[in-house]
N, CA, C and O atoms as a GROMACS GRO file, in nm:
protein
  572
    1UNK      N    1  16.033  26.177 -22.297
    1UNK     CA    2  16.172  26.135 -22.296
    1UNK      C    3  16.201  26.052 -22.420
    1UNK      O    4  16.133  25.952 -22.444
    2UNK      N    5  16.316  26.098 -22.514
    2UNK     CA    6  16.382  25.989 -22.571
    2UNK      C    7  16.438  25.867 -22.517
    2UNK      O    8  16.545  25.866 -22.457
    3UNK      N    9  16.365  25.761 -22.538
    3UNK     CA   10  16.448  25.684 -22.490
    3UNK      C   11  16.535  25.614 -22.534
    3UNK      O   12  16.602  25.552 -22.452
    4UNK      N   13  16.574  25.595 -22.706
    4UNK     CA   14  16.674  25.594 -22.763
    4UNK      C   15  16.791  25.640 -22.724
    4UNK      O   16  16.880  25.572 -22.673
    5UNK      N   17  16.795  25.807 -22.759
    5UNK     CA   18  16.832  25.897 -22.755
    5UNK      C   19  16.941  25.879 -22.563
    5UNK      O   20  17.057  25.912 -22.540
    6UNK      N   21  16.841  25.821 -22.473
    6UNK     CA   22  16.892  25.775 -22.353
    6UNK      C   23  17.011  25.657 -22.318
    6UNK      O   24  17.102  25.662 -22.234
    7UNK      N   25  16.975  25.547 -22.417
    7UNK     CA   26  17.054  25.494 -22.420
    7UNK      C   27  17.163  25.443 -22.500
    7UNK      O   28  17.248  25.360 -22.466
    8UNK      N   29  17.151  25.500 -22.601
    8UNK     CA   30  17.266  25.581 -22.696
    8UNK      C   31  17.387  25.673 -22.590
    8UNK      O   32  17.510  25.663 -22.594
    9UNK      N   33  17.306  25.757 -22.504
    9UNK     CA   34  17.420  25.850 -22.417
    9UNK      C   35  17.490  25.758 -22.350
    9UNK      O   36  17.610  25.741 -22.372
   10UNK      N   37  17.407  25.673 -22.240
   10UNK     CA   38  17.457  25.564 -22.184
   10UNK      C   39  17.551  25.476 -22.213
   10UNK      O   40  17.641  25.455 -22.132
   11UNK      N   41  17.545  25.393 -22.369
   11UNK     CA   42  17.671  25.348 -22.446
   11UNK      C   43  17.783  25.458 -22.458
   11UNK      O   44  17.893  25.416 -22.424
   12UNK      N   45  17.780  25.552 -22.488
   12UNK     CA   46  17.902  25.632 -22.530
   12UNK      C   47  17.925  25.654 -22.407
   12UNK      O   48  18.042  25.621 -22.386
   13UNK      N   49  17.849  25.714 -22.263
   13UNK     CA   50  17.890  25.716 -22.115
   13UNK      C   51  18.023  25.617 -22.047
   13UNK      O   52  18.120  25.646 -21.977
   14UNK      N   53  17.968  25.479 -22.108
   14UNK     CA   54  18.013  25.375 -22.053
   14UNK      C   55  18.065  25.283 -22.181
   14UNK      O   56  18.059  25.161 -22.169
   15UNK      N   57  18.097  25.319 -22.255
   15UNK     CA   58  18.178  25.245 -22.359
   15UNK      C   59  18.127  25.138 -22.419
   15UNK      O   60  18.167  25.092 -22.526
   16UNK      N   61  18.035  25.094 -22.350
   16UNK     CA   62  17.955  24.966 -22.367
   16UNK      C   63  17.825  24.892 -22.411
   16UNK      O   64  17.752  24.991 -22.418
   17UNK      N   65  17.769  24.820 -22.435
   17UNK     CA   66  17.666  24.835 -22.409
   17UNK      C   67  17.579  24.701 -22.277
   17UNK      O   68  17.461  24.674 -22.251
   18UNK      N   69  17.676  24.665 -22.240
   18UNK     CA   70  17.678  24.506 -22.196
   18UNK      C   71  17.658  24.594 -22.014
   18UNK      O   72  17.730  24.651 -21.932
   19UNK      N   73  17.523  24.556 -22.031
   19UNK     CA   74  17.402  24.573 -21.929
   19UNK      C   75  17.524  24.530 -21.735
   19UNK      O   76  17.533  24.602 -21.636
   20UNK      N   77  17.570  24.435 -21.753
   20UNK     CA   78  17.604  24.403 -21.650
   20UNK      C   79  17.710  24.503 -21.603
   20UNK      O   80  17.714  24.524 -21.481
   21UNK      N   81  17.820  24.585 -21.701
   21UNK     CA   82  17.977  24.678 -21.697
   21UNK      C   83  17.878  24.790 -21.685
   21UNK      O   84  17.913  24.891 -21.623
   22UNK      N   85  17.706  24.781 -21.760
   22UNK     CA   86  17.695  24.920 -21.728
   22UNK      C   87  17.685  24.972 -21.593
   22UNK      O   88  17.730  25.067 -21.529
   23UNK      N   89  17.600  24.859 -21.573
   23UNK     CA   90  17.555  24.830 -21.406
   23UNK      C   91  17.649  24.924 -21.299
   23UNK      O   92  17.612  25.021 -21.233
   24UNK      N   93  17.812  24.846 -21.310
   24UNK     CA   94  17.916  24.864 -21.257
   24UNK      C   95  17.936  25.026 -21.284
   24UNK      O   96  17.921  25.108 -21.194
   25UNK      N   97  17.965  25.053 -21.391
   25UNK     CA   98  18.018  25.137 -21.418
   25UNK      C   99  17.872  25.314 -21.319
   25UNK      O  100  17.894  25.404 -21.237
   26UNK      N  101  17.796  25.287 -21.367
   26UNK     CA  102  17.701  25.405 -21.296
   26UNK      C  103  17.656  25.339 -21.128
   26UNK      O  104  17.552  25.376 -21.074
   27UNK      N  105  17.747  25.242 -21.065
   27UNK     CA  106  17.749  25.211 -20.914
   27UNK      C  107  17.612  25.197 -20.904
   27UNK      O  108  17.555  25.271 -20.824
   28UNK      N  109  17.512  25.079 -21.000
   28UNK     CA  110  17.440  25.076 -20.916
   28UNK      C  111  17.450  24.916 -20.841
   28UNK      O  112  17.553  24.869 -20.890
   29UNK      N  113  17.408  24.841 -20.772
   29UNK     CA  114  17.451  24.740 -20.703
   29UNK      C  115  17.357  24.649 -20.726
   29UNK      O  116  17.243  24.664 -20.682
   30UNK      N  117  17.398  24.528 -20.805
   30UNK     CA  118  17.279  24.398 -20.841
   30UNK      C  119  17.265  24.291 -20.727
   30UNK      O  120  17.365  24.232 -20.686
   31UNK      N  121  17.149  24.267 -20.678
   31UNK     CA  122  17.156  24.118 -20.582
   31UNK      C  123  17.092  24.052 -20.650
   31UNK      O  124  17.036  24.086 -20.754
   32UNK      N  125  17.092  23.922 -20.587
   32UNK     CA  126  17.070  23.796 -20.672
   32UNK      C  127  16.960  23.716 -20.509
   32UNK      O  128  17.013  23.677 -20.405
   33UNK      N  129  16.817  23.715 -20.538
   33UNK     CA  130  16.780  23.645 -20.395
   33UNK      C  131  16.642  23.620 -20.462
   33UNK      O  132  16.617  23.664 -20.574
   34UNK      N  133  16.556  23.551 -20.390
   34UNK     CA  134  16.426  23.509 -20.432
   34UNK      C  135  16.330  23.616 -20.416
   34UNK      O  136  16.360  23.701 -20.331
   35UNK      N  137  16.220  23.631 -20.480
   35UNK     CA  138  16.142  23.766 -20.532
   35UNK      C  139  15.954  23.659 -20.486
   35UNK      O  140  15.833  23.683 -20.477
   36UNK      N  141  15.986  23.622 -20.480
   36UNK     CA  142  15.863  23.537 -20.460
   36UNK      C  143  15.810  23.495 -20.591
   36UNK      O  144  15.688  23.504 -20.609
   37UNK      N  145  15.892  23.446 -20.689
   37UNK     CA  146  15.830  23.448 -20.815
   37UNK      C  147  15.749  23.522 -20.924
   37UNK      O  148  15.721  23.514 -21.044
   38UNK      N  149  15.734  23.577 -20.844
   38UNK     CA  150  15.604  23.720 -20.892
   38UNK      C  151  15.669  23.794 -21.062
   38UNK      O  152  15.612  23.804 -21.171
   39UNK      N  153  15.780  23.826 -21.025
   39UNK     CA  154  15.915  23.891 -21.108
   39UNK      C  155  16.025  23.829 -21.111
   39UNK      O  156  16.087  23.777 -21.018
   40UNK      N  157  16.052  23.836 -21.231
   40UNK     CA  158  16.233  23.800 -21.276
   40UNK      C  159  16.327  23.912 -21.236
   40UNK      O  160  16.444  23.916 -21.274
   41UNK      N  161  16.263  24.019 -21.146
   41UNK     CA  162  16.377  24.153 -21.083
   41UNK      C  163  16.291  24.274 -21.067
   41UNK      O  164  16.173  24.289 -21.100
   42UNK      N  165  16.388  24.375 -20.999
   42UNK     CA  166  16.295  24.470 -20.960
   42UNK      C  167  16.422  24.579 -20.918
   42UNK      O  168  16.525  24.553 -20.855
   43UNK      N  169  16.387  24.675 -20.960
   43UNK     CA  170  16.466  24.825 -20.919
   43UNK      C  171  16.401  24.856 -20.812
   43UNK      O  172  16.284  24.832 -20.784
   44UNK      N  173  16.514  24.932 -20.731
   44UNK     CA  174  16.451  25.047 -20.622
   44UNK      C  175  16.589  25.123 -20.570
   44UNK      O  176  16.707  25.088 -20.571
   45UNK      N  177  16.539  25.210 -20.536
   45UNK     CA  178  16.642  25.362 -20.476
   45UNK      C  179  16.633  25.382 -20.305
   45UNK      O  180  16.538  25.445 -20.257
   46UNK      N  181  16.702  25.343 -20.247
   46UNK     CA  182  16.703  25.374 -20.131
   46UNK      C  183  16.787  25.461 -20.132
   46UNK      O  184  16.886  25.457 -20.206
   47UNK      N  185  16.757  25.578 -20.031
   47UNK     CA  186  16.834  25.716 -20.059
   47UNK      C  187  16.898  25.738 -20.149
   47UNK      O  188  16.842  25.822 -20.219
   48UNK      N  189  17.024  25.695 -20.203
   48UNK     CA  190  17.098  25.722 -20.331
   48UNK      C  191  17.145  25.620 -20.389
   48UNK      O  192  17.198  25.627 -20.500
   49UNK      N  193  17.133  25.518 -20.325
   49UNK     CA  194  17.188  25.391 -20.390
   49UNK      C  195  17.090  25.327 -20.474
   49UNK      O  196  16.972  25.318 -20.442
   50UNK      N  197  17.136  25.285 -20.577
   50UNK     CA  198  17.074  25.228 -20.677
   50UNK      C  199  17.089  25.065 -20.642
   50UNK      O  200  17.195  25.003 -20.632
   51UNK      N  201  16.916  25.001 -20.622
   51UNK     CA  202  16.960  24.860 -20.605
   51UNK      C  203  16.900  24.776 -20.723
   51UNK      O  204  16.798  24.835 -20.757
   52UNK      N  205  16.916  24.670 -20.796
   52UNK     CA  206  16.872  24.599 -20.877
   52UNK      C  207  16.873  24.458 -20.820
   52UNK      O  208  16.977  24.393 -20.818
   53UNK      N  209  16.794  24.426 -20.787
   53UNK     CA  210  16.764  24.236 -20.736
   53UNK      C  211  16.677  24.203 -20.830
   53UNK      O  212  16.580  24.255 -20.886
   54UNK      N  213  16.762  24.055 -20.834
   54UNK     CA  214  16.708  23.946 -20.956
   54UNK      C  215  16.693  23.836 -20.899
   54UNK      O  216  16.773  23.775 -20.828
   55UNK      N  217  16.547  23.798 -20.940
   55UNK     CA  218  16.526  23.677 -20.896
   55UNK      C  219  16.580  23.522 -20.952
   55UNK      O  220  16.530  23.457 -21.043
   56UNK      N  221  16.686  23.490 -20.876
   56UNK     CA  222  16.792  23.378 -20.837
   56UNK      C  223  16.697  23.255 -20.877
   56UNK      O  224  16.743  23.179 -20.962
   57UNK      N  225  16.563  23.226 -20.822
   57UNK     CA  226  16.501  23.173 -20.844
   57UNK      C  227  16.426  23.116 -20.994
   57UNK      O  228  16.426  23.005 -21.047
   58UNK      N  229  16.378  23.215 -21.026
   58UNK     CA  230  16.318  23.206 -21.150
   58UNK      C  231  16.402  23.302 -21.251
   58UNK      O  232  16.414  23.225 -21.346
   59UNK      N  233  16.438  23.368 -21.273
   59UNK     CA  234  16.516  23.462 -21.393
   59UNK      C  235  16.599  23.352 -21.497
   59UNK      O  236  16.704  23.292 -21.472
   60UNK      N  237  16.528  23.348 -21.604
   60UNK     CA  238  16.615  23.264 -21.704
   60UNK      C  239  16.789  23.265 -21.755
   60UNK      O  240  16.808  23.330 -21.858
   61UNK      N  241  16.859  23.229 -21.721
   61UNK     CA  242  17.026  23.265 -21.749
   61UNK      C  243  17.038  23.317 -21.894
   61UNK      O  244  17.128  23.397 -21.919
   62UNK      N  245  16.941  23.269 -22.004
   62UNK     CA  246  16.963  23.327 -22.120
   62UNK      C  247  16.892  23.488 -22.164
   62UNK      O  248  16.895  23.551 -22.270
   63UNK      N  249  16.827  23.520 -22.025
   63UNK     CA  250  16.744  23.666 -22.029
   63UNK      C  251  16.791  23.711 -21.929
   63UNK      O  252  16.696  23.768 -21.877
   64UNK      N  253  16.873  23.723 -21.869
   64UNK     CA  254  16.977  23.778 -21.765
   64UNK      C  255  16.992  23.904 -21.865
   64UNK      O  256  16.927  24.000 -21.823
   65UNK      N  257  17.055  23.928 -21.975
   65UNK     CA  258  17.147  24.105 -22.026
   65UNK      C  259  16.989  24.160 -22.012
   65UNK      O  260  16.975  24.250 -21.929
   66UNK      N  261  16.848  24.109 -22.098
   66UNK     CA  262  16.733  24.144 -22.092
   66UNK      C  263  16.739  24.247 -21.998
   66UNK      O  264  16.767  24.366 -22.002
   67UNK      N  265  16.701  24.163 -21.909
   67UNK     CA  266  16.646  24.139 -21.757
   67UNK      C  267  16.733  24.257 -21.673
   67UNK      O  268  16.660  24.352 -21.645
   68UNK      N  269  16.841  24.270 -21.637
   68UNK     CA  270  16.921  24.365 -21.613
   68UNK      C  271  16.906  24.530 -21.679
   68UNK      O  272  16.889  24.637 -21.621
   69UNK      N  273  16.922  24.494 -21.835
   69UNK     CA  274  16.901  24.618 -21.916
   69UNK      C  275  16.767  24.683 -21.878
   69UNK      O  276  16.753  24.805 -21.876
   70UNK      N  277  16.654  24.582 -21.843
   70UNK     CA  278  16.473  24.648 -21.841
   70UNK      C  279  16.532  24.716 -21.708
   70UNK      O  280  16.504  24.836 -21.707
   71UNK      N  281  16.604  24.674 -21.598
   71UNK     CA  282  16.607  24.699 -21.453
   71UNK      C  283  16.666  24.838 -21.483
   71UNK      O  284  16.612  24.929 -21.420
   72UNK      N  285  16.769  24.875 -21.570
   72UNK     CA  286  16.870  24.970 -21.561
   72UNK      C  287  16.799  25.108 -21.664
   72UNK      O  288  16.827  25.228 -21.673
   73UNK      N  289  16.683  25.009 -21.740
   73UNK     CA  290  16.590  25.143 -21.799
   73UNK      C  291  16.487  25.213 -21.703
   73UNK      O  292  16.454  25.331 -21.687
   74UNK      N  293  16.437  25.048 -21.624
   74UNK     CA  294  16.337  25.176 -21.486
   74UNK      C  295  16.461  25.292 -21.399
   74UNK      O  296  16.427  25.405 -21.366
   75UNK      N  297  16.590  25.242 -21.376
   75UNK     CA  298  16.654  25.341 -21.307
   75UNK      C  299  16.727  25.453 -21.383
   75UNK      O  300  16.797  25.538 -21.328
   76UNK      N  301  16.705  25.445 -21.503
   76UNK     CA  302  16.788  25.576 -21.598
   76UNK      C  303  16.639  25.669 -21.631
   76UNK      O  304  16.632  25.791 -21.612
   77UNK      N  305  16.521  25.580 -21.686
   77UNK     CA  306  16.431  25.645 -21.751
   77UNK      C  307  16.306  25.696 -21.706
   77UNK      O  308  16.229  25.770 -21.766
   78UNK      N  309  16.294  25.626 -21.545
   78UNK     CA  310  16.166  25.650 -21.473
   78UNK      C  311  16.181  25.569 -21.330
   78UNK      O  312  16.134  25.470 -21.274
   79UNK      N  313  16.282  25.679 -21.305
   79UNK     CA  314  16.399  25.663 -21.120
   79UNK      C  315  16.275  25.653 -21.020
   79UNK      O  316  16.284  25.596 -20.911
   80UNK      N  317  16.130  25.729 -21.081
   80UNK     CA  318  16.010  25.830 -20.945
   80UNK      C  319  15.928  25.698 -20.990
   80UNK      O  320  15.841  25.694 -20.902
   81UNK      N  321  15.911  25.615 -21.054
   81UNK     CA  322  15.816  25.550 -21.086
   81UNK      C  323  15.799  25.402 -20.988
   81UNK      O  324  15.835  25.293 -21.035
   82UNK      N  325  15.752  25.413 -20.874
   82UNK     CA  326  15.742  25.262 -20.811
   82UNK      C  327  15.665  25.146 -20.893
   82UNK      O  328  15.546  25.119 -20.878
   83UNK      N  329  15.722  25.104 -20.950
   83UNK     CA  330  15.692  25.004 -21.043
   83UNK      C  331  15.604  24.895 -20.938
   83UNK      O  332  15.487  24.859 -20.949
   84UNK      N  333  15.708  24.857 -20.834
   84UNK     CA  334  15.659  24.707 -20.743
   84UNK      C  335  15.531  24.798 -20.657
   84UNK      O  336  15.455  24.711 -20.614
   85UNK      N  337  15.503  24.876 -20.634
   85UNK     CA  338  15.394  24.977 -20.591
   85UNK      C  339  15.270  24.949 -20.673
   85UNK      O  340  15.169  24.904 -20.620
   86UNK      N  341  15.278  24.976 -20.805
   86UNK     CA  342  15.201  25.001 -20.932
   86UNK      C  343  15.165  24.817 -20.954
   86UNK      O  344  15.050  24.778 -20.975
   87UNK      N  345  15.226  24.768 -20.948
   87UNK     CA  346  15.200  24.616 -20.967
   87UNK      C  347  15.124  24.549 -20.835
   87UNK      O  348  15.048  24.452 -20.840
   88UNK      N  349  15.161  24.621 -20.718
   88UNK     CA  350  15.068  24.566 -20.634
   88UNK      C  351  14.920  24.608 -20.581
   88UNK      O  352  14.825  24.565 -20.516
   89UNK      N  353  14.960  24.706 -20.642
   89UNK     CA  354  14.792  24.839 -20.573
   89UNK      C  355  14.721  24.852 -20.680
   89UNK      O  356  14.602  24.876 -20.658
   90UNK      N  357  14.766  24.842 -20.838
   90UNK     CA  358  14.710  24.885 -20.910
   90UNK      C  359  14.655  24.800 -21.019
   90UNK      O  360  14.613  24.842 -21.127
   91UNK      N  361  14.660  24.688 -20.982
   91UNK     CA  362  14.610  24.604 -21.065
   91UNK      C  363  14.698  24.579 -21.167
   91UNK      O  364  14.649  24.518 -21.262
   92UNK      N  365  14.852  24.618 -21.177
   92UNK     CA  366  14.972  24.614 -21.291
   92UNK      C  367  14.931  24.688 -21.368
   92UNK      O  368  14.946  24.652 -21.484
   93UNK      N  369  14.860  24.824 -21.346
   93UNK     CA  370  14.834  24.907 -21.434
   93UNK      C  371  14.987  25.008 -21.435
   93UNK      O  372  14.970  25.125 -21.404
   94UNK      N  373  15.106  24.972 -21.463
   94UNK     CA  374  15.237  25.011 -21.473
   94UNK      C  375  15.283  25.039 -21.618
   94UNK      O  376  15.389  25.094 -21.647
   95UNK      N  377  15.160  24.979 -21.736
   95UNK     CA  378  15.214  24.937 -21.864
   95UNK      C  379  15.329  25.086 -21.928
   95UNK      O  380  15.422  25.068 -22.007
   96UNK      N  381  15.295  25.208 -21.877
   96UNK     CA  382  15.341  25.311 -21.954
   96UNK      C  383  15.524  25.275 -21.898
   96UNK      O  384  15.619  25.250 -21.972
   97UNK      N  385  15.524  25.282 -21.782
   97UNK     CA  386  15.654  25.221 -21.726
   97UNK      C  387  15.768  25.101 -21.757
   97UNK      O  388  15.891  25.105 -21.760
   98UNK      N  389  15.674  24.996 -21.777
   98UNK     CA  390  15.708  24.881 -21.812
   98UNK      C  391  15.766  24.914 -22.005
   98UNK      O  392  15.863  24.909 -22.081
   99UNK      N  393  15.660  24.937 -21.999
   99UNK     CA  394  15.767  24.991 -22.172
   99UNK      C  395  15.841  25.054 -22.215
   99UNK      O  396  15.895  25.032 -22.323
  100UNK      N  397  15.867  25.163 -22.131
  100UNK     CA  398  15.979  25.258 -22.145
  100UNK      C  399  16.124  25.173 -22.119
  100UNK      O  400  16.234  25.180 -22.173
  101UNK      N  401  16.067  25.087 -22.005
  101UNK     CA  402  16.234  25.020 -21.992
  101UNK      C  403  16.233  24.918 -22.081
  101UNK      O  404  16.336  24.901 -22.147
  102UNK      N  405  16.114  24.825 -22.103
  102UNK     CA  406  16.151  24.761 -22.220
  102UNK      C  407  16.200  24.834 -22.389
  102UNK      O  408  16.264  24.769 -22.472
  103UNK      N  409  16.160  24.952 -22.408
  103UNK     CA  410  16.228  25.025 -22.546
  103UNK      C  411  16.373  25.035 -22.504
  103UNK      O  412  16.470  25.007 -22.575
  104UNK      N  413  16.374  25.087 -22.357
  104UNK     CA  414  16.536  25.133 -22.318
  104UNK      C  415  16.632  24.970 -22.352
  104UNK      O  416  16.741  24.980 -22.408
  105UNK      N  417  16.581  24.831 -22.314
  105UNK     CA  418  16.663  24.738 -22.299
  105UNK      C  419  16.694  24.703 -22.465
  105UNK      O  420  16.788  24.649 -22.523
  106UNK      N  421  16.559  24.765 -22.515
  106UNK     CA  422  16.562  24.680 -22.679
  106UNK      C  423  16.733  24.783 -22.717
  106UNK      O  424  16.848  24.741 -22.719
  107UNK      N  425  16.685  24.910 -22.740
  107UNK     CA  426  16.768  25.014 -22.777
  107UNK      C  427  16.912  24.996 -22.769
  107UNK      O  428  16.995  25.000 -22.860
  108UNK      N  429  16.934  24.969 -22.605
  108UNK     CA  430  17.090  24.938 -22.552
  108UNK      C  431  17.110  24.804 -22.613
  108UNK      O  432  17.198  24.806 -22.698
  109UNK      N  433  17.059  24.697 -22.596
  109UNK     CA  434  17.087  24.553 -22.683
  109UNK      C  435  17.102  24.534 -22.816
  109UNK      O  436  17.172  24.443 -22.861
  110UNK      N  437  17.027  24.631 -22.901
  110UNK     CA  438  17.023  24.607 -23.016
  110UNK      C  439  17.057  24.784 -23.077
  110UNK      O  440  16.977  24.852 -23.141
  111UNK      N  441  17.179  24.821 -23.039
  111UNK     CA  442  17.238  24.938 -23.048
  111UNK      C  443  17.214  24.966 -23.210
  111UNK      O  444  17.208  24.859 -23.271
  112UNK      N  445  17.205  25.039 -23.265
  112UNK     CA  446  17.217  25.060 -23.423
  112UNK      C  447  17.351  24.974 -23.488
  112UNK      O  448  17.360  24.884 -23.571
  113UNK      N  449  17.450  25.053 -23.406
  113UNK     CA  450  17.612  25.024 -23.426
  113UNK      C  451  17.659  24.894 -23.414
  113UNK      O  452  17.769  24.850 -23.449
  114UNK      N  453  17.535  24.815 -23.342
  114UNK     CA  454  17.571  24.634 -23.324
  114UNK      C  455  17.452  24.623 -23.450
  114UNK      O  456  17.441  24.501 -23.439
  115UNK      N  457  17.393  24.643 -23.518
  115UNK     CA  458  17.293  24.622 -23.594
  115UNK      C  459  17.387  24.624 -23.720
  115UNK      O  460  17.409  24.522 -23.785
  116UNK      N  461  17.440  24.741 -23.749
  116UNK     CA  462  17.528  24.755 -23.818
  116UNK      C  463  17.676  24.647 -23.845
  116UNK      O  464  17.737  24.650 -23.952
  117UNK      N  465  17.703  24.586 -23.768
  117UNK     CA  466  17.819  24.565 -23.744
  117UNK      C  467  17.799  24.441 -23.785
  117UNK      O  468  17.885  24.384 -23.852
  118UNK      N  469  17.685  24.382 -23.752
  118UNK     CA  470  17.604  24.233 -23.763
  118UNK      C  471  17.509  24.241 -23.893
  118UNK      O  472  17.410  24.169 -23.891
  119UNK      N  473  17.528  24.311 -23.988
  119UNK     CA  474  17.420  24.335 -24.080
  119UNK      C  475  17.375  24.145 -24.134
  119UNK      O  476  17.263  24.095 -24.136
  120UNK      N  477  17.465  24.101 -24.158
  120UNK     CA  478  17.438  23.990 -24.229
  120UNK      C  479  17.322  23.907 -24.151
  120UNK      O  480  17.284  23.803 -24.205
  121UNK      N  481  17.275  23.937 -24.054
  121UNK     CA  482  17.222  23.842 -23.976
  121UNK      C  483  17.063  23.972 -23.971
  121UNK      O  484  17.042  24.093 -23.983
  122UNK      N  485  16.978  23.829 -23.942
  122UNK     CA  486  16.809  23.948 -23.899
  122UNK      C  487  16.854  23.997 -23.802
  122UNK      O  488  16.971  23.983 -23.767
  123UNK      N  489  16.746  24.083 -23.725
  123UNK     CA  490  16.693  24.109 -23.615
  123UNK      C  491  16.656  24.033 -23.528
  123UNK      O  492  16.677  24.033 -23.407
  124UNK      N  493  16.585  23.950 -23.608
  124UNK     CA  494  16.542  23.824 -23.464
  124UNK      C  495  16.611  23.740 -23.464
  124UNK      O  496  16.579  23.658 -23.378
  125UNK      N  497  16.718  23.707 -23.532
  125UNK     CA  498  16.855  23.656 -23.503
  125UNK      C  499  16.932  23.685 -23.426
  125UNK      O  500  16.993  23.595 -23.369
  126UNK      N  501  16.965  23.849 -23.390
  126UNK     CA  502  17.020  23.909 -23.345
  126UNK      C  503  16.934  23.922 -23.168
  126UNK      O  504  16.985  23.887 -23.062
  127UNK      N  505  16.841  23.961 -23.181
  127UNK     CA  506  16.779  23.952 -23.073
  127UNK      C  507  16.777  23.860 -22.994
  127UNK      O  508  16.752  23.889 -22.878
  128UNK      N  509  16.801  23.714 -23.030
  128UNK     CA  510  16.794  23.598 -22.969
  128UNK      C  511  16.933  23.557 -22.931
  128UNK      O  512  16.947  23.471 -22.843
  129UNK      N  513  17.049  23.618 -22.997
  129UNK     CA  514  17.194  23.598 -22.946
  129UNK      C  515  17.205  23.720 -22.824
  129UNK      O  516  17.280  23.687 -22.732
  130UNK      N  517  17.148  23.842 -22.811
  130UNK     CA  518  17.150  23.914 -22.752
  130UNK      C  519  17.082  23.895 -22.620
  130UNK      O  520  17.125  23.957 -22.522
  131UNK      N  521  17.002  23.833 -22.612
  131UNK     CA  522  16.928  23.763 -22.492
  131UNK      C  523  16.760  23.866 -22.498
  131UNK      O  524  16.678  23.869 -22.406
  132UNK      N  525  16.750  23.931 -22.613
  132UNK     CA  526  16.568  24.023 -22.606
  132UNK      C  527  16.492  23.901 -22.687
  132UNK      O  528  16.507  23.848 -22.796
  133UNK      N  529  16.385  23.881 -22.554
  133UNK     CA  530  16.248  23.786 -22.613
  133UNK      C  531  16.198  23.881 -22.733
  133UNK      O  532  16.194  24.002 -22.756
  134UNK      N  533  16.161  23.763 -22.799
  134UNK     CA  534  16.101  23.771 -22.942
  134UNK      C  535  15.992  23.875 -22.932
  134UNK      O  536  15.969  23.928 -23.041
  135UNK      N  537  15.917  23.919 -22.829
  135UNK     CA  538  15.780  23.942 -22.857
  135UNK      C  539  15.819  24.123 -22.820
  135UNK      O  540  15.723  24.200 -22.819
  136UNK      N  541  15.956  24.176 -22.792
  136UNK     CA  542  16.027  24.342 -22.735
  136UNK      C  543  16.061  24.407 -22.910
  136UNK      O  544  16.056  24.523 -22.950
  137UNK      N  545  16.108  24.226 -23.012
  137UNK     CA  546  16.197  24.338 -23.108
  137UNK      C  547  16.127  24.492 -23.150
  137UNK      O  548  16.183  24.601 -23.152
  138UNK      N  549  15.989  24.460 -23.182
  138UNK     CA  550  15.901  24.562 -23.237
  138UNK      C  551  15.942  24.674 -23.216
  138UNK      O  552  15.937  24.765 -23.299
  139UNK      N  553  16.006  24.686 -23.065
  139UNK     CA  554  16.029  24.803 -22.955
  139UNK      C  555  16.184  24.886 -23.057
  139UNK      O  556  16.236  24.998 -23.059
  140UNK      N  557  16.204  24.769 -23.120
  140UNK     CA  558  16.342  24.867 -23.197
  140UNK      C  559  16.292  24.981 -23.286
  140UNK      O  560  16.210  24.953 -23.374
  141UNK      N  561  16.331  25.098 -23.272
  141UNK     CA  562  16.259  25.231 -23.358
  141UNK      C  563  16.291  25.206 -23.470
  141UNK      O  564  16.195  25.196 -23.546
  142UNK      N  565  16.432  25.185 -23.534
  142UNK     CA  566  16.436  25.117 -23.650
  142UNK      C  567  16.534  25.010 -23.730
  142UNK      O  568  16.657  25.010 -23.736
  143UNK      N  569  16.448  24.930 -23.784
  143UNK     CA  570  16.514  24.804 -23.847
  143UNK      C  571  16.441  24.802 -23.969
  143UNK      O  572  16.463  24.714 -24.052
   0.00000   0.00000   0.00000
C-alpha cells in the first residue's frame, strides 16, 4: 500500500487535512475515557462502526492531531490488523502496523501542500507546530 498516496486521497476526500473534521467527515466516532495507561488511543471496528478512544488520561493535548491521525491511519490503512491483540499476545510485535499509521499521520500532517505553503520554516519546525513528535519526521518520504 501507498501510504502517501492514501492520504493525499483522504485530504482531497475531505478537504482537509485536520485529523479531527477528518474523523467527522468519514463517521468514524472518537471517545475520550481511560485506557489503562498502556496507550495514548486505540482503533477498533465493531461491525461497521468505526471507533477511536483516546486516552483522557494520559494523551498529551499537544499530540492530540498526532494521536488521532496514527488512530485514523490504523483505520484507513490496516482496518484487519488488531493492533491491541498484537500488543497483548505478541510481545508488541505490531511494529509493521504501527508504522504504517505512523507514515499515514506524518503524510496527512505534513501534507506536501502545507510544506509548501510554509516553505520558510524547517520541518522540524513545522512538525512541532503540527503536533508530530520529533522522532516520526524521518517518516516524511520527502523533505
Amino acid at each position: 500500500m501507498d501510504v502517501k498516496r492514501k492520504a493525499e486521497s483522504v485530504i482531497r476526500k475531505c478537504g482537509t487535512t485536520n485529523p479531527f473534521e477528518i474523523a467527522r467527515r468519514l463517521h468514524m466516532h472518537i471517545q475520550y475515557g481511560p485506557l489503562g495507561g498502556v496507550k495514548y488511543a486505540n482503533y477498533l471496528r465493531y461491525k461497521r462502526t468505526q471507533i477511536i478512544i483516546i486516552d483522557s488520561d494520559v494523551a498529551p493535548s499537544h499530540l492530540l492531531p498526532f494521536i488521532l491521525a496514527h488512530e485514523i491511519g490504523h483505520a484507513l490503512c490496516t482496518p484487519d490488523a488488531n493492533t491491541a491483540w498484537m500488543a497483548s499476545y505478541t510481545l508488541g510485535n505490531d511494529a509493521k502496523a504501527e508504522r504504517t499509521a505512523n507514515t499515514f499521520a506524518v503524510e496527512l500532517l505534513l501534507s506536501d501542500e502545507y510544506l509548501r505553503e510554509h516553505a520558510e520554516y524547517g520541518i522540524h519546525e513545522l512538525a512541532r507546530m503540527q503536533g508530530v513528535p520529533e522522532e516520526y519526521v524521518y517518516l516524511k518520504s520527502q523533505y
